[in-house]
C-alpha positions in Angstrom: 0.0 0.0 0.0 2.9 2.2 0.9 4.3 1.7 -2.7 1.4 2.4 -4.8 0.4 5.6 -2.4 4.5 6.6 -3.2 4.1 5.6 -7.6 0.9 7.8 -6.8 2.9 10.8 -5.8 5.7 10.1 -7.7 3.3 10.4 -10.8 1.6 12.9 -9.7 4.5 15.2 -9.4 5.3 14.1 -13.3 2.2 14.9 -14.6 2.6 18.6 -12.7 6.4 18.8 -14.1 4.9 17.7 -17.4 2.4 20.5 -17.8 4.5 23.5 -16.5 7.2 22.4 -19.0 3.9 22.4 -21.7 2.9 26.1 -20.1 6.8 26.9 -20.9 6.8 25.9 -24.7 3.9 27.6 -25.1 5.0 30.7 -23.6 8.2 30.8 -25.7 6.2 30.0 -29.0 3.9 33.1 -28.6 6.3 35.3 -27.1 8.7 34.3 -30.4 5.8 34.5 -32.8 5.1 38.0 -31.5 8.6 39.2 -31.6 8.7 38.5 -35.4 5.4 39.6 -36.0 6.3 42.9 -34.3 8.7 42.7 -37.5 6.4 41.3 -40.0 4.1 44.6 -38.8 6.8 46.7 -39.9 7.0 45.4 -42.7 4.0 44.8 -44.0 1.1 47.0 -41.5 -2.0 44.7 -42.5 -0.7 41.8 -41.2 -1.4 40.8 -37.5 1.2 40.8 -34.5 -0.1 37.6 -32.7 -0.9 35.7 -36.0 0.6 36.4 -39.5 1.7 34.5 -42.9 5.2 33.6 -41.0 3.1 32.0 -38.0 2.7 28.3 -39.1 6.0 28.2 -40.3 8.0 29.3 -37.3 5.4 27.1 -35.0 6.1 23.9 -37.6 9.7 24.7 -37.1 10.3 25.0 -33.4 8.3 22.2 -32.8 9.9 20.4 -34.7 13.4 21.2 -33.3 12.2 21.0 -29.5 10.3 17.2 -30.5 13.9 16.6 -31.9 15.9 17.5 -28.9 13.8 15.8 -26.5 13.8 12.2 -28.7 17.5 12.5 -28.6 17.8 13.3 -24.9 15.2 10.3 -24.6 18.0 8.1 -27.0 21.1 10.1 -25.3 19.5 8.6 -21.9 18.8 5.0 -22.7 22.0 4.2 -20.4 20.3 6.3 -17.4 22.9 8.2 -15.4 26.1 7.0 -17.2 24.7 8.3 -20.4 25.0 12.2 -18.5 28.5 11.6 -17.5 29.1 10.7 -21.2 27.3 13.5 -22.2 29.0 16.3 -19.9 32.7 14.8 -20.4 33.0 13.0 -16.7 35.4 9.9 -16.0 34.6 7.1 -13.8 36.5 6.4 -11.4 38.2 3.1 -10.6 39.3 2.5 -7.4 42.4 0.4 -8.6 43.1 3.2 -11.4 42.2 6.3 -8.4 44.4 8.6 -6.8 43.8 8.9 -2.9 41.2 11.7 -3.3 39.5 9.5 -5.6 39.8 6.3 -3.6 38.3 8.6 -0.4 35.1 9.6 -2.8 35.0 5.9 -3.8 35.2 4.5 -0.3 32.7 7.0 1.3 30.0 6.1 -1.3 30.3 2.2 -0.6 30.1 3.5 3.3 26.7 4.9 2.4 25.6 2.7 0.1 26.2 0.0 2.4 24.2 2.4 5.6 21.0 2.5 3.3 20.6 -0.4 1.8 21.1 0.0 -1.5 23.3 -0.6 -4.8 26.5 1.5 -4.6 26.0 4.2 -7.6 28.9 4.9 -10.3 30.7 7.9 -9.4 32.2 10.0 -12.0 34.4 13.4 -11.8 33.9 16.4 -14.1 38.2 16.6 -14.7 37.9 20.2 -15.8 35.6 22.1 -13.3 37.5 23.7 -10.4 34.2 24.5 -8.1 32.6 22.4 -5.6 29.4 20.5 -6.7 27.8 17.5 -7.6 24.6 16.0 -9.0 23.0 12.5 -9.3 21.0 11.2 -12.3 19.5 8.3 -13.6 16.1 6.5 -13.3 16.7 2.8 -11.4 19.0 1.7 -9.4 21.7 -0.1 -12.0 21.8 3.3 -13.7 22.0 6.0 -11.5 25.2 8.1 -11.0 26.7 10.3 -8.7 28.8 12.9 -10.6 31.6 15.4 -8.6 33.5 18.0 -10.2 37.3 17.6 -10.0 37.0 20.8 -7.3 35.0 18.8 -4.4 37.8 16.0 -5.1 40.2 18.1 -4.4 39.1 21.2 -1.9 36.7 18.7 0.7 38.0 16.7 3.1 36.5 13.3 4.4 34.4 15.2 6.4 33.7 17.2 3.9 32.7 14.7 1.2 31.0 12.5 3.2 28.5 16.1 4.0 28.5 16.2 -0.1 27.7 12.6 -1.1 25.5 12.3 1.8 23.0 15.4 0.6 23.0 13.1 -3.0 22.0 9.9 -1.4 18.8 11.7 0.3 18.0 12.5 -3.2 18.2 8.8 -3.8 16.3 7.4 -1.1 13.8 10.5 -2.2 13.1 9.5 -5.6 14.1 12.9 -6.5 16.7 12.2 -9.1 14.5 9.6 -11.1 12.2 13.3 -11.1 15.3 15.5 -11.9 16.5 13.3 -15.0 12.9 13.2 -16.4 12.7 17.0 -16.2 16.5 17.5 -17.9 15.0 15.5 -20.5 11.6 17.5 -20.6 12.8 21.0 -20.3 15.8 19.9 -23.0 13.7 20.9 -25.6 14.1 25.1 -24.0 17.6 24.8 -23.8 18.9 22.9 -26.8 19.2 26.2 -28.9 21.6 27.8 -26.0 23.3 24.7 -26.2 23.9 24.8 -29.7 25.3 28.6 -29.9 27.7 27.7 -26.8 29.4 25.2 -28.6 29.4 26.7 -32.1 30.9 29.5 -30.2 33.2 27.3 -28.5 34.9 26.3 -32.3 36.0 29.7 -32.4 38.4 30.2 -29.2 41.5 28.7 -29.3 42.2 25.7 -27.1 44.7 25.3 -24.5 47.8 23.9 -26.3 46.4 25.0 -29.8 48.9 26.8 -31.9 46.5 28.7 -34.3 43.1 30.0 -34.6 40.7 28.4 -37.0 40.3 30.8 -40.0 36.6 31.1 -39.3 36.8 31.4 -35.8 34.8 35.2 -35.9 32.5 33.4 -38.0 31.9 31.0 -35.7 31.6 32.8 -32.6 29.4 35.4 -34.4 27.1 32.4 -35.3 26.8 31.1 -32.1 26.4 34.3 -30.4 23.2 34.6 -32.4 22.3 31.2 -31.8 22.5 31.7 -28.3 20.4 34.8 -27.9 17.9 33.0 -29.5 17.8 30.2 -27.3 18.0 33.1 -24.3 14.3 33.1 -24.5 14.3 29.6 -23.7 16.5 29.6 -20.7 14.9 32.2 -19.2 11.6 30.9 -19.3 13.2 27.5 -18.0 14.4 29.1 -15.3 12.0 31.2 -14.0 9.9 28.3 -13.9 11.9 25.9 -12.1 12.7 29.1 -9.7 8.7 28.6 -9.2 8.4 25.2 -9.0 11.3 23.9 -7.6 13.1 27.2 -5.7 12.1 25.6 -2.4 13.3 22.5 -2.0 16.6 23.1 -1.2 15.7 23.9 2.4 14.3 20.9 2.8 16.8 18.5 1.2 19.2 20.3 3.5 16.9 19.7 6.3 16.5 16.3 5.7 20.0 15.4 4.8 20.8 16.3 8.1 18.5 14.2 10.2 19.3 11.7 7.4 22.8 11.4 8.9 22.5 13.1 12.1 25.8 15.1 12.3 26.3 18.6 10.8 28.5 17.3 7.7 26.8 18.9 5.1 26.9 22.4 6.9 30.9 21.6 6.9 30.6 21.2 3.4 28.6 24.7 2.4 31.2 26.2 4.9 34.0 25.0 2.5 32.0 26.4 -0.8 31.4 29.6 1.1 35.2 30.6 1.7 36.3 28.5 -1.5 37.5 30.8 -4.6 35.4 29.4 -7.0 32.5 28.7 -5.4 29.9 25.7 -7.0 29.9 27.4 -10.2 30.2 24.8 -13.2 31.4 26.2 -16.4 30.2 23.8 -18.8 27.5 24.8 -21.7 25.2 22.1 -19.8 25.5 23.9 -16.8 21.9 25.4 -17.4 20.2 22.5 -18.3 21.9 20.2 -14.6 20.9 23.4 -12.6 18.8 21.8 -10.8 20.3 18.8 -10.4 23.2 19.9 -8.5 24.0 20.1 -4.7 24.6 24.0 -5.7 24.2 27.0 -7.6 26.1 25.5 -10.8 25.5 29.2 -12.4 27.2 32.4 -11.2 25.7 33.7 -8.0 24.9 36.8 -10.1 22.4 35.4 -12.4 18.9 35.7 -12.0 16.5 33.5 -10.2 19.1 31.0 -9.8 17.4 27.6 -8.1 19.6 27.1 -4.9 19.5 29.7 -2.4 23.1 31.4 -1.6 25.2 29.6 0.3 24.8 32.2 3.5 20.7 31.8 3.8 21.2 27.5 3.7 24.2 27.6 6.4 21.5 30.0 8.0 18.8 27.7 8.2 20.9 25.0 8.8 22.7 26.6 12.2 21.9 30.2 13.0 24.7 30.2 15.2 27.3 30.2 12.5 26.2 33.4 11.7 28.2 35.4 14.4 31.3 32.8 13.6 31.1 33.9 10.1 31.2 37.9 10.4 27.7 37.7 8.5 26.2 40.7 10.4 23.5 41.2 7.4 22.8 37.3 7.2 19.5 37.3 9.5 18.1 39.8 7.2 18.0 37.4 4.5 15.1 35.3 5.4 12.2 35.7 8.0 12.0 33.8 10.7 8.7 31.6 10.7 5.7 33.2 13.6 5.8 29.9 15.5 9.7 30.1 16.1 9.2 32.9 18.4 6.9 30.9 20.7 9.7 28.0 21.0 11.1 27.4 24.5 14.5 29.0 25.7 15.8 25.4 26.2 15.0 24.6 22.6 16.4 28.0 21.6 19.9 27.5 23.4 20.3 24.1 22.0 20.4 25.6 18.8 23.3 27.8 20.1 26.8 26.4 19.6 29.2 28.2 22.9 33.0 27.3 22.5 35.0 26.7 25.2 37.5 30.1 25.1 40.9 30.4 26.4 41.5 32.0 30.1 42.3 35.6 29.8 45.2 37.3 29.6 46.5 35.2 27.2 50.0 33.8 27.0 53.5 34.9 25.3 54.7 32.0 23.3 56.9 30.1 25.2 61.1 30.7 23.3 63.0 27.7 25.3 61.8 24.3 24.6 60.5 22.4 28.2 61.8 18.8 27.6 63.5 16.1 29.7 67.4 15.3 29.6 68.3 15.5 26.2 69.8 11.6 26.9 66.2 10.7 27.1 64.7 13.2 24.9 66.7 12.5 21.7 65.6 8.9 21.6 62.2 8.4 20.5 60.3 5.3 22.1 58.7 2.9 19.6 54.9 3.6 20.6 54.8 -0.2 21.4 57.4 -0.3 23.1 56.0 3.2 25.6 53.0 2.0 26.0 53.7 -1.6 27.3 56.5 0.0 29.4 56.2 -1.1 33.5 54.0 1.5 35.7 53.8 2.3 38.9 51.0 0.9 40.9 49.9 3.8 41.9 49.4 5.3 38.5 47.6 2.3 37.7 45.0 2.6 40.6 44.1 5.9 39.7 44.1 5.4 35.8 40.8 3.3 37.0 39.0 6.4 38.4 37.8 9.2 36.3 39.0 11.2 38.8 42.2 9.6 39.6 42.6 10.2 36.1 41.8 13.9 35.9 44.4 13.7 38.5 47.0 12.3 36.9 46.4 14.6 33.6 47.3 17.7 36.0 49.9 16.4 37.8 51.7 15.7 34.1 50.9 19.3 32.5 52.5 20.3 36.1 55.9 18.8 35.5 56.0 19.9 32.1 55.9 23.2 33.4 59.2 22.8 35.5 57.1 23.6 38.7 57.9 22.3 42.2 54.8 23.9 43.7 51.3 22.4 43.9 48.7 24.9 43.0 45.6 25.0 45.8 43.4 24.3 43.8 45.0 21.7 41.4 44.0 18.9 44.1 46.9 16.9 42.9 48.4 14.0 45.3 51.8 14.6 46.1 52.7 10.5 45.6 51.1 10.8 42.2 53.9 13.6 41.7 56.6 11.6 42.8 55.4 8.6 41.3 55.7 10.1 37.7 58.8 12.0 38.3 60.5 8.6 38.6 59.2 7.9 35.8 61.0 7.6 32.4 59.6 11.0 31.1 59.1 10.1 27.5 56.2 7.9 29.0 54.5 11.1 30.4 52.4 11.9 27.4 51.5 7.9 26.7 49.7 7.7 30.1 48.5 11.0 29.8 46.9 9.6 26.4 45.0 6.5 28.6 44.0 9.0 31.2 42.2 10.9 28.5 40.4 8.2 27.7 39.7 7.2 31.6 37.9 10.8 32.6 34.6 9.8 31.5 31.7 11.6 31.0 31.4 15.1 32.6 28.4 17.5 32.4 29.2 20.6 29.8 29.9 22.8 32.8 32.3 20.6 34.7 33.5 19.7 31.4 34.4 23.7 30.9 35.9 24.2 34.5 38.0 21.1 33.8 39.3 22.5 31.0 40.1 25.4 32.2 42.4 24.6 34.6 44.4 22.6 32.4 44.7 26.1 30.3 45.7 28.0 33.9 48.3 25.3 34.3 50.0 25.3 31.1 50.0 29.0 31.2 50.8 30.0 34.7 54.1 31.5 33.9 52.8 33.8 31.4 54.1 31.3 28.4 52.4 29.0 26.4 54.2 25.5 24.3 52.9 23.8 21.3 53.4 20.6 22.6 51.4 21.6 25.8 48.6 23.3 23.5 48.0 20.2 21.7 48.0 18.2 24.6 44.8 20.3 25.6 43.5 20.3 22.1 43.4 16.5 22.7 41.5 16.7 26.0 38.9 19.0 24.2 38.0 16.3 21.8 37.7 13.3 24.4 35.0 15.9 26.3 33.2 17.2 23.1 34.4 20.7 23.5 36.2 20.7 19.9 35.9 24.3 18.3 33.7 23.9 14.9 35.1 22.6 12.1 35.2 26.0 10.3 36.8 26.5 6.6 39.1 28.8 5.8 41.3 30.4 2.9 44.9 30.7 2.8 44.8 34.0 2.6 43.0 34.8 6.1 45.5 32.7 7.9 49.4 33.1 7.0 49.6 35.3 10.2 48.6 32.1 12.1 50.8 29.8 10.0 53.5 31.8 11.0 53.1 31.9 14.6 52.5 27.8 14.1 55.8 27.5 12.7 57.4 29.8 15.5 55.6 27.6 17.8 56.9 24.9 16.0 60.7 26.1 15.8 60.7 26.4 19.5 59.9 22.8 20.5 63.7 22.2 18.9 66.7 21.2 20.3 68.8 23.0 18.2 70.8 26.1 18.9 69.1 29.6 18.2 71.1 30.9 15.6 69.8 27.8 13.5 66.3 28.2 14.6 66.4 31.4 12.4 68.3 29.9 9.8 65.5 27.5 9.4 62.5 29.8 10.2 63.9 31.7 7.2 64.0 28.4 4.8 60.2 27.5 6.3 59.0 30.8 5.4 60.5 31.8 2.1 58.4 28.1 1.1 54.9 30.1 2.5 54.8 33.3 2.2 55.9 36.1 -0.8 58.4 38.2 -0.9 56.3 41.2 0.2 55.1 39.2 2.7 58.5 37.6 4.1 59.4 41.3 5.2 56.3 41.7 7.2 57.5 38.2 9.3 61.1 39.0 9.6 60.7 39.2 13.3 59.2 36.5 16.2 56.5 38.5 17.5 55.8 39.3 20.9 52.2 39.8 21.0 49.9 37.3 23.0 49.0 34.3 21.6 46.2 32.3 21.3 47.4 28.6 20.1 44.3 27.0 20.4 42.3 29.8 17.7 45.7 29.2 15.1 45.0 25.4 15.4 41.6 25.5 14.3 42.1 28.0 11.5 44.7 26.2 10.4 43.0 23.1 10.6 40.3 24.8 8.4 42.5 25.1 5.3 41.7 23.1 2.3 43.5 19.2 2.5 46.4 20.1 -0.1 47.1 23.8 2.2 47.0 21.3 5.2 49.4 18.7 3.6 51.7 21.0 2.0 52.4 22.9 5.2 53.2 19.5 7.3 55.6 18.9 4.3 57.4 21.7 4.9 57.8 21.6 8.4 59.7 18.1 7.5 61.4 18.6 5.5 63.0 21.6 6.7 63.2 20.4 10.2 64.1 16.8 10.1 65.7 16.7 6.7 69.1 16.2 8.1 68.1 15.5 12.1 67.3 12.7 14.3 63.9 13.7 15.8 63.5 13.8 19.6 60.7 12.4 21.6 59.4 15.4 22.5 59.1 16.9 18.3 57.4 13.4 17.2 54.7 14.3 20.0 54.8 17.3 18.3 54.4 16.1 14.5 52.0 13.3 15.7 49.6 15.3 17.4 49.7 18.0 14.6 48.3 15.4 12.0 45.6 14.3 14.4 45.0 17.7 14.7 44.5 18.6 10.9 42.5 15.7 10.4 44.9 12.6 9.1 45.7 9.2 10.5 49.2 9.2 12.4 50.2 5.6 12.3 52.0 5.7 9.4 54.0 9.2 9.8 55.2 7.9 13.5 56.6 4.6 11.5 58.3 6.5 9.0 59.7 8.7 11.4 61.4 6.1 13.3 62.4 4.3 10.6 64.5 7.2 9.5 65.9 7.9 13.3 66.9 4.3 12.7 69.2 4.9 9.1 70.5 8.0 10.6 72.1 6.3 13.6 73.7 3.4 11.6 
């Protein structure tokens, strides 16, 4: 019963699509009948406007051609989906021909596949659009496709692209991309003339790599130009009905996708179109005619009565209290809030309200002399095997058992990184705990400071804050702040929920913040000064401009706030991410042994930016190893 009541709606919403597309072709015949009878007037004053000796002819032959276009999108669709990736240029992707951002796209759509029951769609990539979209198509299951443009593969992040992929399965599950195909097909035979005069235009640029012009390239051009402002009519009449008809949708799939899911992916992934360069524009000549297909605008933002909403009004409706977090001052403006949200509870209201955790005021000075153990102990790195079976006291071990022995333990670690024989009042640390660790090996410190993490247990948001906060006092005390001891609280943040949000950034808003990473990274060194600025300089020239480089040439003493740099960093797109860790390597531990303390360092960084850690702690011992033979 549930099926035919769904086939119902299903073809109820066809025969609705059906007849505004029939409203459209009508519209465009009389308004192009009366455009050349306004010339056929002129002409010749006894003939009518709306009807004149030109009439059948010009009906007979637009007909004709928009029949024509919609039988071949009919034939160009016999293969569903696949036959649209054909069409628009995209390649499938293999997963044992793929590149790693490919194999992530691949992987994440057999993760959802697998979640909703169903057969895992083809995806293809559109090699030669830089923006962030994609779009599904096809009409049963064997055929549908989920297409992405080369941009999402290689600006979104897992994250990212499982908030993407994840807003096309709901479209799936909806039945809405049988519905969008069927109306690509139907509303084909509007935009088949601007089609046309884009790529007869399109013969007369020169391509990339192309030595010489065509010699009728002005011809060509000229043609299509005409051909195009003809089929103009077309696409705006297309469009201004599907801003009708299908304008408000987008909401909803947004709304749905995320109780689909149930995590805030997909607002992670209009965050990331938002501060991206290029937006979700798609430059093809199809890019009309998939409009509505897409995740996104696939049109300039500029242009009329586009189908999606701008990026600001769906992060809006998605989480209001982004707005503030993204400078939007004017954003609230943009769409009224519905009467019956101002009769909501204040409980419901502040659960819509994200509060992060801040750092205690004043903040610190970054901290210029590395705190580390005996350099005996500190320039041997433990195999992570080997530190974490390493023997324990019995004490530790008792209170490792207790969420509160472990808070415990967790202070009484930041406390001896900080060089400090005094026990602050309100720390409530045991002095045996103290003395218990300090015989320790120190290199085991941060191990059992990982378990203890994982040992505090649940805490209510408020204790959760205080707790944190304390850890901050303690690492800051002295005025100075590490990087080591930042991520170490960066860490805790994330086993109690109190992560900053994942918030995108451009490269551009952040090189101040990269370089006071990388002067917090110098300092956790044990080398000698003069080479700290030696390499700072090497590190920098590799980031910044010339013009730039003179604005850095000096460590600045201004206070810092580690934890905000973190997560801006952290917001950059997956190649800034990579490329920076790159550099720090290779201009740090090039020619070096790494000590325990700097593969902390490096490992927590790469949790920290999003990527597995595993394999960059092997390789890094593996080359401590070569260097020492």
């Amino acid at each position: 019963m549930k099926s035919v009541g769904y086939s119902f709606i299903k073809n109820k919403n066809m025969v609705w699509s059906a007849s505004i597309c029939i409203l459209a072709v009508l519209l465009t015949l009389f308004i192009l009948n009366t455009i050349l009878g306004l010339l056929v007037f002129y002409l010749d004053s006894t003939q009518s406007i709306f009807w004149h000796a030109l009439s059948p002819y010009l009906i007979v032959l637009l007909l004709s051609v928009m029949t024509i276009s919609v039988l071949y999108e009919f034939y160009v669709f016999r293969s569903g989906g696949h036959s649209l990736a054909k069409q628009l240029g995209a390649r499938r992707l293999s997963l044992i021909e793929s590149i790693p951002e490919e194999s992530v796209a691949l992987r994440v759509t057999e993760q959802l596949a697998n979640t909703f029951l169903i057969e895992t769609p083809a995806v293809y990539v559109l090699p030669d659009e830089v923006g962030v979209n994609a779009l599904t198509a096809g009409f049963y299951p064997r055929d549908i496709v989920i297409i992405l443009t080369w941009g999402a593969l290689q600006n979104l992040d897992e994250l990212e692209l499982y908030g993407l992929l994840s807003h096309e399965f709901n479209k799936i599950l909806s039945g809405e991309t049988a519905e969008n195909t069927r109306l690509k097909i139907l509303y084909s035979s509007l935009t088949t003339f601007s089609q046309w005069g884009s790529k007869i235009a399109k013969l007369g640029f020169t391509k990339h790599g192309q030595a010489h012009t065509h010699k009728f390239a002005t011809s060509f051009v000229a043609m299509g130009g005409v051909i195009w402002l003809i089929g103009s009519l077309g696409i705006l009449i297309t469009r201004f009905i599907k801003y009708i008809s299908l304008g408000g949708r987008t909401f909803k799939n947004d709304q749905k996708t995320k109780r689909l899911i149930q995590n805030d992916a997909n607002v992670q992934t209009l965050l990331r179109i938002y501060v991206h360069h290029s937006g979700s524009q798609i430059h093809s000549e199809y890019a009309e005619s998939i409009s509505h297909m897409c995740f996104a605008n696939s049109l300039s933002p500029q242009n009329w009565m586009n189908i999606h909403p701008a990026i600001e009004q769906r992060i809006y409706e998605l989480n209001p209290g982004l707005v503030q977090d993204l400078q939007l001052e004017n954003l609230k403006k943009l769409r009224n809030q519905p009467l019956f949200s101002l009769f909501r509870s204040l409980e419901e209201m502040n659960s819509e309200i994200y509060l992060p955790w801040s750092s205690p005021q004043p903040l610190p000075l970054l901290r210029l002399s590395p705190i580390s153990f005996a350099v005996k102990d500190a320039i041997k790195p433990l195999n992570p095997e080997i530190r974490q079976n390493m023997q324990r006291p019995e004490l530790i071990l008792r209170a490792l058992q207790t969420a509160t022995g472990s808070r415990e333990v967790m202070v009484a670690i930041l406390m001896i990184r900080q060089y400090r024989e005094f026990i602050p009042a309100e720390a409530e640390v045991s002095r045996a705990i103290v003395d218990s660790l300090l015989n320790l090996d120190g290199r085991v410190h941060i191990s059992i400071f990982y378990d203890a993490c994982k040992n505090i247990g649940g805490m209510p948001a408020t204790i959760a804050r205080q707790f944190l906060t304390k850890l901050a006092r303690i690492i800051q005390e002295d005025g100075e702040i590490g990087l080591l001891d930042e991520l170490l609280l960066e860490y805790v943040k994330f086993e109690l929920n109190l992560m900053p949000l994942h918030m995108p950034t451009s490269l551009g808003e952040v090189k101040p913040d990269i370089v006071r990473l990388i002067d917090a990274l110098l300092h956790v060194q044990q080398i000698n000064s003069l080479n700290q600025l030696d390499v700072r300089e090497k590190i920098l020239k590799r980031v910044l401009g010339a013009k730039e480089l003179e604005m850095y040439t000096e460590i600045s003493d201004e206070p810092i706030d580690l934890a905000e740099i973190l997560n801006d960093i952290a917001g950059l797109l997956l190649r800034d991410r990579l490329s920076i860790l790159g550099i720090a390597e290779l201009c740090l531990w090039s020619d070096r042994i790494i000590t325990q303390d700097e593969l902390d360092v490096l490992q927590l960084l790469y949790w920290r930016f999003g990527f597995e850690t595993s394999e960059i702690v092997e390789q890094m011992q593996k080359k401590n190893s070569l260097m020492i033979v």
